[in-house]
C-alpha positions as CSV (number, residue, x, y, z in Angstrom):
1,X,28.1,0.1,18.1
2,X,31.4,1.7,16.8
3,X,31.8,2.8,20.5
4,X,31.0,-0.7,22.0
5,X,33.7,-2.4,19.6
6,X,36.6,0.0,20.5
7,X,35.7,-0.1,24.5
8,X,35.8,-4.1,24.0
9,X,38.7,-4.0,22.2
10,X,40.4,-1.7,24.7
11,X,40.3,-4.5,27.4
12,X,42.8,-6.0,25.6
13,X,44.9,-3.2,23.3
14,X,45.6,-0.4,25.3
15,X,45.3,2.3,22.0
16,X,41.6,1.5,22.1
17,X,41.2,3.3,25.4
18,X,41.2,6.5,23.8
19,X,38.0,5.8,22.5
20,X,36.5,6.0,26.1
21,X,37.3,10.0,26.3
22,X,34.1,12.1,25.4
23,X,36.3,14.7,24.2
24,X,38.2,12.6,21.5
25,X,34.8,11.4,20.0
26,X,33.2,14.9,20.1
27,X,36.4,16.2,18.1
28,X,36.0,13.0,15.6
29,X,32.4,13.8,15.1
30,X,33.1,17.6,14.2
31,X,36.0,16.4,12.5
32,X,34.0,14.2,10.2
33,X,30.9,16.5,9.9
34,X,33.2,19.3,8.4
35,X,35.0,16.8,6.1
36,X,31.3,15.4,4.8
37,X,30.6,19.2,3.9
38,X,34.0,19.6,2.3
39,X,33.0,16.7,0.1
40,X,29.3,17.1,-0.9
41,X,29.1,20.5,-0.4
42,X,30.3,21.5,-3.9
43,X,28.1,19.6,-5.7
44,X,25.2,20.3,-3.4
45,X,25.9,24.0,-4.5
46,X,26.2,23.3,-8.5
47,X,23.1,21.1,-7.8
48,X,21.5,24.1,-5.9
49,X,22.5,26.9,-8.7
50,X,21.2,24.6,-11.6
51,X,17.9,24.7,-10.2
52,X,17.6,28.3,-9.6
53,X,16.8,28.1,-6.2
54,X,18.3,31.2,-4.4
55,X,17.6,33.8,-2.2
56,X,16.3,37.0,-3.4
57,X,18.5,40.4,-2.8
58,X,16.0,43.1,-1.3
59,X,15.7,46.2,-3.5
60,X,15.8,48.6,0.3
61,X,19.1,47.1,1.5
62,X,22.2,48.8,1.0
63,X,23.1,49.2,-2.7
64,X,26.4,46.8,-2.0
65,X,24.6,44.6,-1.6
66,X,23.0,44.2,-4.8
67,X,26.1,43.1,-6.2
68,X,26.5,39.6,-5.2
């Protein structure tokens, strides 16, 4: 819908135009996905670690990494 608005608005403001380029919208997604992670992530975390749910550190691995 976003797309349609822009490629309608290009017909008349040249700017808009840009929004016709795969690349430019495939950068803005990834762009946007990493910014919604830098956002929620932290408290997704902090949600995560106050309900104990983890994953469990096998006693056979390597004794580094036991001490996480």
């Amino acid at each position: 819908m976003l797309l349609e608005l822009a490629l309608w608005l290009g017909q008349d403001i040249r700017t808009f135009n840009v929004f016709g380029y795969i690349t430019l919208r495939t950068v803005m997604a990834a762009l946007t996905a990493l910014l919604i992670s830098f956002i929620f992530g932290p408290g997704v975390i902090r949600w995560l670690a106050a309900k104990k749910i983890g994953q469990a550190v096998r006693d056979d691995g390597p004794k580094s990494h036991l001490t996480k």
